[in-house]
TINU-153372 format. One record per residue (C-alpha): residue number from 1; residue in three letters; chain; x, y, z. Coordinates in pm, whole numbers, plus 50000, padded with zeros to 5 digits. Example, Ala and Ser with C-alpha at 12.3 -4.5 7.8 and 13.67 -1.06 7.14 Angstrom:
BEGIN
<rec 1, 'ALA', 'A', <51230, 49550, 50780>>,
<rec 2, 'SER', 'A', <51367, 49894, 50714>>,
***
This chain:
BEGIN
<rec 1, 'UNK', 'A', <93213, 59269, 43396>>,
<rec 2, 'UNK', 'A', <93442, 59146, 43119>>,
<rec 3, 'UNK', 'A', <93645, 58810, 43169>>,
<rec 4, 'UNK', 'A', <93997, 58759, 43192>>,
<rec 5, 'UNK', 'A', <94050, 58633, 42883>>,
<rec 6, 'UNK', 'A', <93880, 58941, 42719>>,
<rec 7, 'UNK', 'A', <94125, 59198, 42911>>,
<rec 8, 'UNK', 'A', <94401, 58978, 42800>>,
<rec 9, 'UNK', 'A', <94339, 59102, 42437>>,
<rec 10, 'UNK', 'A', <94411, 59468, 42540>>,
<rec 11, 'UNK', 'A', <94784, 59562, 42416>>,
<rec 12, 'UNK', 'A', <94870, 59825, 42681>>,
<rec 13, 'UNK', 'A', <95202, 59977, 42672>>,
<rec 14, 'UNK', 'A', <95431, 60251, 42726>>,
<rec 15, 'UNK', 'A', <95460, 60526, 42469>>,
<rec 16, 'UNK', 'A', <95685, 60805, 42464>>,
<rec 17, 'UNK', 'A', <95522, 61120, 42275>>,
<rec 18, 'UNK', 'A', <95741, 61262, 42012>>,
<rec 19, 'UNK', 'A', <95453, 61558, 41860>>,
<rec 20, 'UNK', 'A', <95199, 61722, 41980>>,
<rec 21, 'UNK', 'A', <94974, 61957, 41783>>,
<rec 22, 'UNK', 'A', <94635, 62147, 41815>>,
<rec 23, 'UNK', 'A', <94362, 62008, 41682>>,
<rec 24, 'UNK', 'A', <94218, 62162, 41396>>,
<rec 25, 'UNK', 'A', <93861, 62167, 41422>>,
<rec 26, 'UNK', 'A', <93868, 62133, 41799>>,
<rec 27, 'UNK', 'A', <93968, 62372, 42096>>,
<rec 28, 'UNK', 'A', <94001, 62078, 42346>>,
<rec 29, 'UNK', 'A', <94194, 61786, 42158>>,
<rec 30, 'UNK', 'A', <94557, 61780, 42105>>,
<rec 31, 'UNK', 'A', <94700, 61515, 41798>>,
<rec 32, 'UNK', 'A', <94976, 61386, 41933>>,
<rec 33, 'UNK', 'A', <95224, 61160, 41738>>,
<rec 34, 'UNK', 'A', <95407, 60875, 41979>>,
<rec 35, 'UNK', 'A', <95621, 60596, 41939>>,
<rec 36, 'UNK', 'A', <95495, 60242, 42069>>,
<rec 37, 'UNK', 'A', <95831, 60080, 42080>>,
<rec 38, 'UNK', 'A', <95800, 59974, 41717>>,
<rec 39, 'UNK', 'A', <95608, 60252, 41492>>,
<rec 40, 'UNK', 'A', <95515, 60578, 41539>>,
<rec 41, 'UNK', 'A', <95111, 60620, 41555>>,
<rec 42, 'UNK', 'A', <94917, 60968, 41580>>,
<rec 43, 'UNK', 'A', <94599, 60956, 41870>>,
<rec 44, 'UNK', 'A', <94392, 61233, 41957>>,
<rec 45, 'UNK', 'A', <94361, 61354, 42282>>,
<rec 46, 'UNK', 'A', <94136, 61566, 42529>>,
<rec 47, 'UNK', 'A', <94406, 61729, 42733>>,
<rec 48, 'UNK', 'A', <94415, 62021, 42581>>,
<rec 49, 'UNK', 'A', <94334, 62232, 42881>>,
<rec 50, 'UNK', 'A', <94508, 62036, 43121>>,
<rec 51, 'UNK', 'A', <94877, 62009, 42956>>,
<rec 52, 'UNK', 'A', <95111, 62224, 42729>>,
<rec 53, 'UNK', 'A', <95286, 62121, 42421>>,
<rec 54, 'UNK', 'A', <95582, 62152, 42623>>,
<rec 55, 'UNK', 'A', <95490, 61910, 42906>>,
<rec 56, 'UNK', 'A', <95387, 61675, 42703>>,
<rec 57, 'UNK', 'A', <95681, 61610, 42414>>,
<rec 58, 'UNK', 'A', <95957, 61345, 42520>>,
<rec 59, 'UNK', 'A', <95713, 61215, 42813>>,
<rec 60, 'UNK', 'A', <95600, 60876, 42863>>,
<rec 61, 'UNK', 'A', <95230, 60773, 42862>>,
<rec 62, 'UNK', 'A', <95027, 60468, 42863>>,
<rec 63, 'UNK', 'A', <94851, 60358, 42602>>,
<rec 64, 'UNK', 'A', <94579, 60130, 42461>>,
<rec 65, 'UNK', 'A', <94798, 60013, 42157>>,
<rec 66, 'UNK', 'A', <94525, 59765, 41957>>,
<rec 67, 'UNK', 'A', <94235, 59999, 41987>>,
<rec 68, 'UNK', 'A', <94054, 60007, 41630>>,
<rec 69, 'UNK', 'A', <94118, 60305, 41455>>,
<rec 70, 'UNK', 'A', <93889, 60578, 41487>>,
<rec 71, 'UNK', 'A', <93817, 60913, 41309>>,
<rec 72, 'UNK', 'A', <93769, 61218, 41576>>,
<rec 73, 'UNK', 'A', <93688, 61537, 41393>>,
<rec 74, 'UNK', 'A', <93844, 61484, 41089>>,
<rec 75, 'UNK', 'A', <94173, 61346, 41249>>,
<rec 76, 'UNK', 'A', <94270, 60928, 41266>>,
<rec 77, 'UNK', 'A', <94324, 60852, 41604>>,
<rec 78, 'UNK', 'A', <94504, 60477, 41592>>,
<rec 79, 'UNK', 'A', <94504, 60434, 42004>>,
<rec 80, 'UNK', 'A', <94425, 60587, 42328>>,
<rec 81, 'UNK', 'A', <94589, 60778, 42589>>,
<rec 82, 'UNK', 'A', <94434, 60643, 42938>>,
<rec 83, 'UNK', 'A', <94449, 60940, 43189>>,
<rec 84, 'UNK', 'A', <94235, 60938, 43557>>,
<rec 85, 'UNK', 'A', <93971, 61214, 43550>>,
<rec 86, 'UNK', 'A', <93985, 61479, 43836>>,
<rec 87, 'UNK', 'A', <93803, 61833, 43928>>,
<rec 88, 'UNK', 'A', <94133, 61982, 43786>>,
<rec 89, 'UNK', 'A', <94099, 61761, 43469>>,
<rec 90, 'UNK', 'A', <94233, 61498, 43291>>,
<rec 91, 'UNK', 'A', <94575, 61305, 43455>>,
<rec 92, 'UNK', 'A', <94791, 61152, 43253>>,
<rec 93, 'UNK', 'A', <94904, 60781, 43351>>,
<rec 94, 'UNK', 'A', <95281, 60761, 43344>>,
<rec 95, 'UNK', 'A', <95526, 60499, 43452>>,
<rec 96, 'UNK', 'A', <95688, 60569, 43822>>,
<rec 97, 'UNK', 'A', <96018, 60484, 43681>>,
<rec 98, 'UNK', 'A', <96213, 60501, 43398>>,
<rec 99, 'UNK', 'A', <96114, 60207, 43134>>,
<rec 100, 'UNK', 'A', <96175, 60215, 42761>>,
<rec 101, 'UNK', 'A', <95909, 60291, 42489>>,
<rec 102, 'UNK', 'A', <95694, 60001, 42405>>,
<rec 103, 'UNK', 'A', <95742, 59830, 42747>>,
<rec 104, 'UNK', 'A', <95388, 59559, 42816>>,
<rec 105, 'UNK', 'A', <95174, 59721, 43138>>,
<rec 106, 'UNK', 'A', <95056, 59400, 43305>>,
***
């Protein structure tokens, strides 16, 4: 269990993806560049098999927006996607409604 005031410190938000690209060195990640609301960041993502680069520009996503960088095969991933796994694969979390880019999940 964490405590409240830990879960507090997590900066999730809305993104809307604005690139996606294959993965160089990796037949299952996509590197998607998004925009927070403020900046555009680039994350790396295992949804390779479930989603298109089609589906997936000019959607909205949720993100973990403070996550410390990390290096996935060669590519900086500065955040991460948070999708619900299923037998079908990975699910993407989106907002039911329309909200704007950078909108606080609370």
């Amino acid at each position: 269990m964490i405590k409240f005031e830990d879960f507090k410190e997590i900066d999730i938000r809305v993104a809307e993806i604005l690139d996606v690209r294959d993965h160089p060195d990796a037949d299952r990640l996509y590197v998607l560049t998004i925009h927070n609301g403020e900046t555009e960041k680039q994350i790396v993502a295992g949804i390779r098999s479930a989603y298109s680069r089609d589906e997936l520009v000019g959607r909205k996503i949720i993100v973990i927006d403070n996550l410390e960088p990390a290096v996935i095969r060669g590519e900086t991933s500065d955040g991460m996607l948070l999708a619900a796994g299923s037998d079908n694969g990975p699910v993407l979390l989106t907002p039911e409604k329309e909200v704007p880019a950078g909108s606080k999940v609370r």
